[in-house]
mmCIF file of the N, C-alpha and C atoms, coordinates in Angstrom:
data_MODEL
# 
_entry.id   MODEL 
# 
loop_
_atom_site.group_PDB 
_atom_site.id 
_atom_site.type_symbol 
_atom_site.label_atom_id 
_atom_site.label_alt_id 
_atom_site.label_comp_id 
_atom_site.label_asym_id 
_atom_site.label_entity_id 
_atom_site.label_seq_id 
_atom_site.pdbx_PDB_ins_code 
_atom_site.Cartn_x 
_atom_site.Cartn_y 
_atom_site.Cartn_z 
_atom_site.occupancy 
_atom_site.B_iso_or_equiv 
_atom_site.pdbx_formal_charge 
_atom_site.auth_seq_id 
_atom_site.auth_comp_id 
_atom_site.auth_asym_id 
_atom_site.auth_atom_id 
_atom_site.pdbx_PDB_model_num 
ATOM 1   N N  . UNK A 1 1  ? -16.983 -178.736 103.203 1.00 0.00 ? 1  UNK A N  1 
ATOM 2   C CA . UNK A 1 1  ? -17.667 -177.858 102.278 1.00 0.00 ? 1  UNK A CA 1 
ATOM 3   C C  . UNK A 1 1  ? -18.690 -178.644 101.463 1.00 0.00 ? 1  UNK A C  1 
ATOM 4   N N  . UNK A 1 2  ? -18.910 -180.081 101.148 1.00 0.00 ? 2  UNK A N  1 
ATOM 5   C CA . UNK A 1 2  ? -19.270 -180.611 100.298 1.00 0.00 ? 2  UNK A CA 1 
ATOM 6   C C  . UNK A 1 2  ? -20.188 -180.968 101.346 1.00 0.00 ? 2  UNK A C  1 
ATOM 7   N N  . UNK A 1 3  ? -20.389 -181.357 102.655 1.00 0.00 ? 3  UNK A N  1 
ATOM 8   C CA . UNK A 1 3  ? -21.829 -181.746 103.092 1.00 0.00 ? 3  UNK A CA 1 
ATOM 9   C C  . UNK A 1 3  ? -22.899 -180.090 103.272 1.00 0.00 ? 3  UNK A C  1 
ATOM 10  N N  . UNK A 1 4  ? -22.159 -178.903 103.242 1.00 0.00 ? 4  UNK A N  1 
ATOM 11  C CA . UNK A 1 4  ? -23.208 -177.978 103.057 1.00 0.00 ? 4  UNK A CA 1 
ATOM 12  C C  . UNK A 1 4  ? -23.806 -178.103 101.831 1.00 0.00 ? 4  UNK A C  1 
ATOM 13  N N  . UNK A 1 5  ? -23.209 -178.245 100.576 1.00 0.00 ? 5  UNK A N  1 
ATOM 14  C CA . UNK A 1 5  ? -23.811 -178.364 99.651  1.00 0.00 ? 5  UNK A CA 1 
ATOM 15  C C  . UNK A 1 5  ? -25.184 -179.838 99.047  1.00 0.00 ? 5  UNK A C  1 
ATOM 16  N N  . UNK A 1 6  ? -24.674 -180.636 100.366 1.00 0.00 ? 6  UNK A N  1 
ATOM 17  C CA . UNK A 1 6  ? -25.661 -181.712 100.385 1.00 0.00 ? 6  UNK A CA 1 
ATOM 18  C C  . UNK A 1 6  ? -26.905 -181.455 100.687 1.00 0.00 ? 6  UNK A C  1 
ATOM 19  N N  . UNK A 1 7  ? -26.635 -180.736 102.005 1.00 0.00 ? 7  UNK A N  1 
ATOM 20  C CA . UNK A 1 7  ? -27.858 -180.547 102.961 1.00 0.00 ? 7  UNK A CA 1 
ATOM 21  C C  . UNK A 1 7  ? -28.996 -179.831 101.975 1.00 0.00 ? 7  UNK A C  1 
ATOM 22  N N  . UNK A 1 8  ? -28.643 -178.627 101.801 1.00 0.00 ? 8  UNK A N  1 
ATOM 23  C CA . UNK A 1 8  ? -29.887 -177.487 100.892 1.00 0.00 ? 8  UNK A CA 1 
ATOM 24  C C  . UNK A 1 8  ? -30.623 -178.865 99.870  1.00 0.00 ? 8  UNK A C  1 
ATOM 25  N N  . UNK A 1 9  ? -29.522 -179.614 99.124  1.00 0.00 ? 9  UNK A N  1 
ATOM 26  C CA . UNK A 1 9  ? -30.021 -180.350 97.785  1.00 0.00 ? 9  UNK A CA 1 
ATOM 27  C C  . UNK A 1 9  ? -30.569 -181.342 98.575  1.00 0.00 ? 9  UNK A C  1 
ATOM 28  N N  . UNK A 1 10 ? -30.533 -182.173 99.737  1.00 0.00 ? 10 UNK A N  1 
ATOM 29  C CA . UNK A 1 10 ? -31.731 -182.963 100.488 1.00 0.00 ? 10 UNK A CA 1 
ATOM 30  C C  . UNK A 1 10 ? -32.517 -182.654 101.001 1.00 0.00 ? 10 UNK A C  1 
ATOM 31  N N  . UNK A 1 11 ? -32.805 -181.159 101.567 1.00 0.00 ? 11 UNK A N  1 
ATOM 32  C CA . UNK A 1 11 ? -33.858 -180.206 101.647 1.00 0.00 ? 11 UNK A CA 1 
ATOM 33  C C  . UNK A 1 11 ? -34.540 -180.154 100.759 1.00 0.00 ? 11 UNK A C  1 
ATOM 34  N N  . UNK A 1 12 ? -34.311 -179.956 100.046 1.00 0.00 ? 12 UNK A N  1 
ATOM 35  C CA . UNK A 1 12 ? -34.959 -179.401 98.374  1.00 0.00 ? 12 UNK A CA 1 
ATOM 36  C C  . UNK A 1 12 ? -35.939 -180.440 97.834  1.00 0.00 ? 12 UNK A C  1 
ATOM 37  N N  . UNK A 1 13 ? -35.187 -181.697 97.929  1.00 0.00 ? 13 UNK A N  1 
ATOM 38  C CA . UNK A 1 13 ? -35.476 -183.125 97.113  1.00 0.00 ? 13 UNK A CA 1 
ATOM 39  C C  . UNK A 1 13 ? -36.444 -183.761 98.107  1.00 0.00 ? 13 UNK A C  1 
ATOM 40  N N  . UNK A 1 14 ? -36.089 -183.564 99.210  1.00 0.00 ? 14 UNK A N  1 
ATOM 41  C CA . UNK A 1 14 ? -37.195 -183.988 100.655 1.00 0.00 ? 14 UNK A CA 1 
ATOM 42  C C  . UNK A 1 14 ? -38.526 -183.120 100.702 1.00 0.00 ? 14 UNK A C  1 
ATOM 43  N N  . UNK A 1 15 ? -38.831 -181.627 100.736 1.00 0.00 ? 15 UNK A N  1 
ATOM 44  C CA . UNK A 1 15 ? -39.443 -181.373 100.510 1.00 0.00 ? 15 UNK A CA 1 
ATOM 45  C C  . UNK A 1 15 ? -40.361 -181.110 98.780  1.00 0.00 ? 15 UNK A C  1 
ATOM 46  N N  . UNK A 1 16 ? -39.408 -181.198 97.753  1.00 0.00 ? 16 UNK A N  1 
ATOM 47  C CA . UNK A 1 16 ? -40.530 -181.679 96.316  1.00 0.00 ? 16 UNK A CA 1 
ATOM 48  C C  . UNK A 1 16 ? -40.828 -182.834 96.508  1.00 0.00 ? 16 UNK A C  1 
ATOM 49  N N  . UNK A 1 17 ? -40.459 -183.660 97.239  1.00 0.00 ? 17 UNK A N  1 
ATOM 50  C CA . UNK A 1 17 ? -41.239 -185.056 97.663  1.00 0.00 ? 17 UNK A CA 1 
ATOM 51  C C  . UNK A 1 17 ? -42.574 -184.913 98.382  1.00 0.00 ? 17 UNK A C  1 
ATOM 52  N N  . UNK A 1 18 ? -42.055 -184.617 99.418  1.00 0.00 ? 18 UNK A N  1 
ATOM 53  C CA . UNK A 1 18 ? -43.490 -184.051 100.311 1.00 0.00 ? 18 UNK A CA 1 
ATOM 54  C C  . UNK A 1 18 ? -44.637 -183.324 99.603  1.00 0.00 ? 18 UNK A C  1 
ATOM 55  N N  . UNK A 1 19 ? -44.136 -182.122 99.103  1.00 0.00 ? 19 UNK A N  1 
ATOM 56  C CA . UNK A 1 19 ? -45.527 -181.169 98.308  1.00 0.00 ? 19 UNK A CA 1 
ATOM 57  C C  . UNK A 1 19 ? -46.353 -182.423 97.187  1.00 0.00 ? 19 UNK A C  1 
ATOM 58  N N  . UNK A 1 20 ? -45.066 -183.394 96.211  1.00 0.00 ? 20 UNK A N  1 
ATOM 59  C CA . UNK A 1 20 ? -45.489 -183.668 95.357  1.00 0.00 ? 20 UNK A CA 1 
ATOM 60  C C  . UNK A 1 20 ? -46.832 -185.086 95.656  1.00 0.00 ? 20 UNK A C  1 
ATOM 61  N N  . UNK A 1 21 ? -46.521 -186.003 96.940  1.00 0.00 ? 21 UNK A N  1 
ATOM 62  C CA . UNK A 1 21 ? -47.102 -186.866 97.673  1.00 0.00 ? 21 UNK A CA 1 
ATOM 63  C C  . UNK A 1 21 ? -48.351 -186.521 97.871  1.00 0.00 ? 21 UNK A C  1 
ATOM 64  N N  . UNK A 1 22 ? -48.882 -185.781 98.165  1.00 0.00 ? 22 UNK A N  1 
ATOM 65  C CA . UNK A 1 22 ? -50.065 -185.508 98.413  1.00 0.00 ? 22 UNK A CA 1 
ATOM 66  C C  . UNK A 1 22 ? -51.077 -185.288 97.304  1.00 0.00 ? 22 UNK A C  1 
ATOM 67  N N  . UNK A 1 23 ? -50.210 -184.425 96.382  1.00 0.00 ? 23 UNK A N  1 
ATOM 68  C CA . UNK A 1 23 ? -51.250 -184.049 95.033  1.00 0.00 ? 23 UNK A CA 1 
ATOM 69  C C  . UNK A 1 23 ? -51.345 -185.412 94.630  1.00 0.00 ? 23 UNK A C  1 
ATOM 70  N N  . UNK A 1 24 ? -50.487 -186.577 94.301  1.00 0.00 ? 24 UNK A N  1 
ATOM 71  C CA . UNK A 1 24 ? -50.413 -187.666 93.533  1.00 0.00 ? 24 UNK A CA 1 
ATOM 72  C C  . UNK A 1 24 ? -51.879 -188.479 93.185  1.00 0.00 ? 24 UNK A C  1 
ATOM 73  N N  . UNK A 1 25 ? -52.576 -188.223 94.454  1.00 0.00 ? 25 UNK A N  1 
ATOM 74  C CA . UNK A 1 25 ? -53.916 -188.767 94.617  1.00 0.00 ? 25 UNK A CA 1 
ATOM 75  C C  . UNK A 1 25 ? -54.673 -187.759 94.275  1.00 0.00 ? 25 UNK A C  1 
ATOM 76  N N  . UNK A 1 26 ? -54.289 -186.940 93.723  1.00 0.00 ? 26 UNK A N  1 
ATOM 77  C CA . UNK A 1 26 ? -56.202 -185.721 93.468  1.00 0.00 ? 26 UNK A CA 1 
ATOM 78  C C  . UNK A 1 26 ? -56.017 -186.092 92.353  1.00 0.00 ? 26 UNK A C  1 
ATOM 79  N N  . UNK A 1 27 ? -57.747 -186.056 92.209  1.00 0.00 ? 27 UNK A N  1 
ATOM 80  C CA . UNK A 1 27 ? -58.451 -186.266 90.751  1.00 0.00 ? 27 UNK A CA 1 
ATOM 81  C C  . UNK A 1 27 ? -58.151 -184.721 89.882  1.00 0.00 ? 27 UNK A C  1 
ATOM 82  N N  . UNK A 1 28 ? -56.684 -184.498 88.564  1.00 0.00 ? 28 UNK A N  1 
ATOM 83  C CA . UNK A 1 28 ? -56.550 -183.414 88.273  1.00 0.00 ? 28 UNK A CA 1 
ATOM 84  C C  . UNK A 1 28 ? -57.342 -182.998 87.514  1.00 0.00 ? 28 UNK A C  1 
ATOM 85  N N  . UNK A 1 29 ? -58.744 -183.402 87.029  1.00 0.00 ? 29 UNK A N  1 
ATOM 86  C CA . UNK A 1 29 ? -59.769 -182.416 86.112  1.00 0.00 ? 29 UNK A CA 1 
ATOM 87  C C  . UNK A 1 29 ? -60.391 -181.997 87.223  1.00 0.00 ? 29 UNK A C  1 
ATOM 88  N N  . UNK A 1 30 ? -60.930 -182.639 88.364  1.00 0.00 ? 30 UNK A N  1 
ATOM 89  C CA . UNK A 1 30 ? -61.434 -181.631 89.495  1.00 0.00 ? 30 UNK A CA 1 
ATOM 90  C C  . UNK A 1 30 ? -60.762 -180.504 89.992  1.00 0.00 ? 30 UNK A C  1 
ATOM 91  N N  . UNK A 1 31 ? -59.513 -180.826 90.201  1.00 0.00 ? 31 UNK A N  1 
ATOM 92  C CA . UNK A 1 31 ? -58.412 -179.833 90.367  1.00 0.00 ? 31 UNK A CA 1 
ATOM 93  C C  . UNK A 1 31 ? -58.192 -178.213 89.193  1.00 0.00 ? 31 UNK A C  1 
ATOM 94  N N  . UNK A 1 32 ? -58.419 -178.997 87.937  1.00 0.00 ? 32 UNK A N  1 
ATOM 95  C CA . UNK A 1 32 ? -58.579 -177.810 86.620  1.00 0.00 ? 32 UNK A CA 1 
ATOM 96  C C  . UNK A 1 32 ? -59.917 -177.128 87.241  1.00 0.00 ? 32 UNK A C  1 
ATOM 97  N N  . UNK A 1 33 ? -61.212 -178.005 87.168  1.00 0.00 ? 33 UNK A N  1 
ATOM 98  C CA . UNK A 1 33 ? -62.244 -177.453 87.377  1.00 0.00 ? 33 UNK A CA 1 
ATOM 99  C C  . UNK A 1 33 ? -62.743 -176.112 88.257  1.00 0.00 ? 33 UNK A C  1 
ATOM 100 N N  . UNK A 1 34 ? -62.178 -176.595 89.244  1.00 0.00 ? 34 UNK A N  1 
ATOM 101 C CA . UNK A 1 34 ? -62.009 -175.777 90.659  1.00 0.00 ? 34 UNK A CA 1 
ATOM 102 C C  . UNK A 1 34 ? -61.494 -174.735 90.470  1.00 0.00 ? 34 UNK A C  1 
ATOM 103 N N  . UNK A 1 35 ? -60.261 -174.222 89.632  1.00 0.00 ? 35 UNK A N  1 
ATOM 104 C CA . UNK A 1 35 ? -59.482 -173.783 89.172  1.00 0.00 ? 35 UNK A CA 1 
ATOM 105 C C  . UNK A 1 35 ? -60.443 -172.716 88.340  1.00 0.00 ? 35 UNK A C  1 
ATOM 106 N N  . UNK A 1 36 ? -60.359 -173.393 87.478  1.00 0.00 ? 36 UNK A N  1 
ATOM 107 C CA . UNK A 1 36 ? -61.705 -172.072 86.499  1.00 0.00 ? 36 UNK A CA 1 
ATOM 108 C C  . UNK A 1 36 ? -62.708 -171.937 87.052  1.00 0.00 ? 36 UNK A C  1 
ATOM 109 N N  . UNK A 1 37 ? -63.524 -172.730 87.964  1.00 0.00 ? 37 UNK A N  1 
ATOM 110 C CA . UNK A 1 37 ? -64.872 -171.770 88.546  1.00 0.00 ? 37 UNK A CA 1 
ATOM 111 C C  . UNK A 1 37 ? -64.424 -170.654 89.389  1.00 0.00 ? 37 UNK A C  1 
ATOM 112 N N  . UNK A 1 38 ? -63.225 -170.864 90.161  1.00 0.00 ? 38 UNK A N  1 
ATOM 113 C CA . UNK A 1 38 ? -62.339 -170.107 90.785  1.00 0.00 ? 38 UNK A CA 1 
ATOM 114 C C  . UNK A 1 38 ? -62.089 -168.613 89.945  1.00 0.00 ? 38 UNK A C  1 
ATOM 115 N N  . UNK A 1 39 ? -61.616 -169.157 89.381  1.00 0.00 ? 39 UNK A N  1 
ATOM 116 C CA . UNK A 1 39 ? -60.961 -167.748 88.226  1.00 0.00 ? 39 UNK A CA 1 
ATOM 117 C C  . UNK A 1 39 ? -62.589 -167.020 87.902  1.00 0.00 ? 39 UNK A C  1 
ATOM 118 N N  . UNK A 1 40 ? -63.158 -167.563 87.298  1.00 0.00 ? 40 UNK A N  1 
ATOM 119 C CA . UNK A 1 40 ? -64.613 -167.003 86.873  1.00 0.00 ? 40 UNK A CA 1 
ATOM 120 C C  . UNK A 1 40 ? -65.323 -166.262 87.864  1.00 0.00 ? 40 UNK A C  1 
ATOM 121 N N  . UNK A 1 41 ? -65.108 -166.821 88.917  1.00 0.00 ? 41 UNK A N  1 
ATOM 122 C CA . UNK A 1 41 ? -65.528 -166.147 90.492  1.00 0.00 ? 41 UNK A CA 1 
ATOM 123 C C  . UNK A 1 41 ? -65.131 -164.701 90.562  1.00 0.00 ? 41 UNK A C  1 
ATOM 124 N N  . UNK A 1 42 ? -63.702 -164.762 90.751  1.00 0.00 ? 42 UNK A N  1 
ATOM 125 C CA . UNK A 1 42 ? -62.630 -163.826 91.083  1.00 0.00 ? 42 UNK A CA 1 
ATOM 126 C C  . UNK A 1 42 ? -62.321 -162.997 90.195  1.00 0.00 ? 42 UNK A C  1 
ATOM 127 N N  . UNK A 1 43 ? -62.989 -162.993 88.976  1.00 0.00 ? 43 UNK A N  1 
ATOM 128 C CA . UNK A 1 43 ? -62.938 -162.023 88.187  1.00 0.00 ? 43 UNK A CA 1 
ATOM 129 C C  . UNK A 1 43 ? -63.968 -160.547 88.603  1.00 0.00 ? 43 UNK A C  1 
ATOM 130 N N  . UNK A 1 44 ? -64.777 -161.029 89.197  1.00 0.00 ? 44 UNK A N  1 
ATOM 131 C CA . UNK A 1 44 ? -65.977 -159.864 89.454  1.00 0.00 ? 44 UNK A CA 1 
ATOM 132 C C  . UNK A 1 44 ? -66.550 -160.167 90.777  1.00 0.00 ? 44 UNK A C  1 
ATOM 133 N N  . UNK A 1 45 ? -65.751 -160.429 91.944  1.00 0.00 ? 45 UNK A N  1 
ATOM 134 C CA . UNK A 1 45 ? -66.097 -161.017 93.193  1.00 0.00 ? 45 UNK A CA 1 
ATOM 135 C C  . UNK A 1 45 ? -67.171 -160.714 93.933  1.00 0.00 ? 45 UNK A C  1 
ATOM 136 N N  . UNK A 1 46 ? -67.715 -161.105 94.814  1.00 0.00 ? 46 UNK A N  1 
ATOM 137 C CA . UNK A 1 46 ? -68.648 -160.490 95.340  1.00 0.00 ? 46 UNK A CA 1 
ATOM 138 C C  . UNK A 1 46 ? -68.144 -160.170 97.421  1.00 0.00 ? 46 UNK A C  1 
ATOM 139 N N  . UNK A 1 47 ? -68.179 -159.149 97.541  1.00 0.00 ? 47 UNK A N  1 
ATOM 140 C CA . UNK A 1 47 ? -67.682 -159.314 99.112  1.00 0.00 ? 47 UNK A CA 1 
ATOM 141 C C  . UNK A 1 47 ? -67.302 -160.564 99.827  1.00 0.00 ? 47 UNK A C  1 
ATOM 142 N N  . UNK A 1 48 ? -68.202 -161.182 99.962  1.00 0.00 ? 48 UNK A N  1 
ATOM 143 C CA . UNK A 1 48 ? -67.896 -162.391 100.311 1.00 0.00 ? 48 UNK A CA 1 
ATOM 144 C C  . UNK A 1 48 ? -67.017 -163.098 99.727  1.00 0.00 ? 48 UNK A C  1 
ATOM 145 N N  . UNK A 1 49 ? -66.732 -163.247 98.862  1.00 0.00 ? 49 UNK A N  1 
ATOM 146 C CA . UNK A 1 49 ? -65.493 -164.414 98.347  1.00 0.00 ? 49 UNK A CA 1 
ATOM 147 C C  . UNK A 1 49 ? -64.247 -163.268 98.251  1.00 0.00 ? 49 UNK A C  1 
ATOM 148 N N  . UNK A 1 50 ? -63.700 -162.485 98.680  1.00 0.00 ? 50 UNK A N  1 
ATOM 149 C CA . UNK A 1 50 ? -62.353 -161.427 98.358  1.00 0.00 ? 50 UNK A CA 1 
ATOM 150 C C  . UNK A 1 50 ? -61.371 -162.826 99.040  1.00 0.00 ? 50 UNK A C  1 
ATOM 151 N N  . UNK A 1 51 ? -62.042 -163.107 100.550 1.00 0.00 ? 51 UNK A N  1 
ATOM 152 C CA . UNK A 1 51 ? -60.624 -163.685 101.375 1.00 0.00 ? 51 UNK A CA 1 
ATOM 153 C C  . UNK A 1 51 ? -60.329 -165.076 100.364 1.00 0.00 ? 51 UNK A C  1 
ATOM 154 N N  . UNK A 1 52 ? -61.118 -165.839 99.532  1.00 0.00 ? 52 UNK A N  1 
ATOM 155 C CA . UNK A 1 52 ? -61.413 -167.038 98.862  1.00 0.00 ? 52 UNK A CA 1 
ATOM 156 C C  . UNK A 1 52 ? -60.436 -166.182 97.927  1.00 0.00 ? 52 UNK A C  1 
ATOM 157 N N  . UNK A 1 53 ? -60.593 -165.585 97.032  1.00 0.00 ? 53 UNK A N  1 
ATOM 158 C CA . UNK A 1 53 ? -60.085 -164.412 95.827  1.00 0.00 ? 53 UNK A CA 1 
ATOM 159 C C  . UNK A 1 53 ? -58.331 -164.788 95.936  1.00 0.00 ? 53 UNK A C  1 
ATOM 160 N N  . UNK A 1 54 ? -58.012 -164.081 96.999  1.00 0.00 ? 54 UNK A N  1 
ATOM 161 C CA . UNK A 1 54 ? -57.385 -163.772 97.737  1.00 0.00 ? 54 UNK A CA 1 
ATOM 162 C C  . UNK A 1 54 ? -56.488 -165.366 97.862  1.00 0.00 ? 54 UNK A C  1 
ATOM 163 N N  . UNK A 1 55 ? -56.982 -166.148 98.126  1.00 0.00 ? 55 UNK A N  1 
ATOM 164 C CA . UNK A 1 55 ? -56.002 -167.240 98.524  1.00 0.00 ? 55 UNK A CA 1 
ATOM 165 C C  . UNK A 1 55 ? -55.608 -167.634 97.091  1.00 0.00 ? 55 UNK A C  1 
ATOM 166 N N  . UNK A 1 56 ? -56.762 -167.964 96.260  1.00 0.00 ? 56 UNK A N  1 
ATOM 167 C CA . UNK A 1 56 ? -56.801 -168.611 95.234  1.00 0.00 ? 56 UNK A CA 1 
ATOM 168 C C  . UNK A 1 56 ? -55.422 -167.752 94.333  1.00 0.00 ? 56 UNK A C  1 
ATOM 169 N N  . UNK A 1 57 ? -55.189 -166.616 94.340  1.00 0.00 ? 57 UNK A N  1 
ATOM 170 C CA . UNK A 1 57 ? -54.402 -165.370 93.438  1.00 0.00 ? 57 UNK A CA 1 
ATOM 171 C C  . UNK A 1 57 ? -53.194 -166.183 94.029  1.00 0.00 ? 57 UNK A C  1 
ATOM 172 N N  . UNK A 1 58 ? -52.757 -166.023 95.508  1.00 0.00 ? 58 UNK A N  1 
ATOM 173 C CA . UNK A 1 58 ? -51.500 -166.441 96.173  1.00 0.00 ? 58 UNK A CA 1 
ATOM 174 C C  . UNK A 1 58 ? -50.991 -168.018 95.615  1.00 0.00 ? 58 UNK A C  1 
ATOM 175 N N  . UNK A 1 59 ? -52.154 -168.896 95.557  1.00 0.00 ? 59 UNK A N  1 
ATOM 176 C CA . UNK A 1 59 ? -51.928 -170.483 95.263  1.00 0.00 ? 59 UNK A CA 1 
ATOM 177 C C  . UNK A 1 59 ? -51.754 -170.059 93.504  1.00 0.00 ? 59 UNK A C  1 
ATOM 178 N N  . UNK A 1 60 ? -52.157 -169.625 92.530  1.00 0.00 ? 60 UNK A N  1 
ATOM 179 C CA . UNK A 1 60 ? -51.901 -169.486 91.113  1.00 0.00 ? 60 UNK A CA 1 
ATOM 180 C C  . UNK A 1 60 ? -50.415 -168.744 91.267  1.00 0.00 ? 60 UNK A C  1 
ATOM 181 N N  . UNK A 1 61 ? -50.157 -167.769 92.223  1.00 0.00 ? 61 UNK A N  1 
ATOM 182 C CA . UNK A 1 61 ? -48.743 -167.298 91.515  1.00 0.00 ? 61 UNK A CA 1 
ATOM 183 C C  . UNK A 1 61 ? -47.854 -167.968 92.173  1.00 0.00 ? 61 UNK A C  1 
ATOM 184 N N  . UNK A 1 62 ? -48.087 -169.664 93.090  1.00 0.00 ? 62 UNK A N  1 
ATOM 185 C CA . UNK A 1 62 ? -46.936 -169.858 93.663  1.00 0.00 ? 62 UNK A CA 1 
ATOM 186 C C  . UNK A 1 62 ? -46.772 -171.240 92.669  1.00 0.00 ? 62 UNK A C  1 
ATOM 187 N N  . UNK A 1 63 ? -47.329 -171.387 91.611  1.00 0.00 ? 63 UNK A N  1 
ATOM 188 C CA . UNK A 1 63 ? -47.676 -172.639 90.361  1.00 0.00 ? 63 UNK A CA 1 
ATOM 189 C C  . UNK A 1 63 ? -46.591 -171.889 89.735  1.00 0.00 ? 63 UNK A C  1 
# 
């Protein structure tokens, strides 16, 4: 019973490793930046940017 309860918690800890590895290296005011021209965009979109809109909404509500 005690190695099921391992597995999920080395899942867990293995992958916040992974997601967290990659960001470690972005420059985070470019990252803010991007972020609010983003938002400023997507407030009043224009056809063209919905699918951009669209990702950006999914990546803010998974923060």
């Amino acid at each position: 019973m005690t190695s099921q309860k391992v597995v999920p918690m080395f899942s867990l800890v293995v992958g916040g490793l992974f997601m967290a590895t990659p960001m470690a290296g972005f420059p985070m005011a470019d990252l803010e930046a991007l972020n609010r021209e983003l938002g400023r965009l997507c407030s009043s979109p224009p056809p063209e940017a919905l699918t951009v809109c669209r990702i950006h909404a999914r990546l803010i509500r998974a923060m």
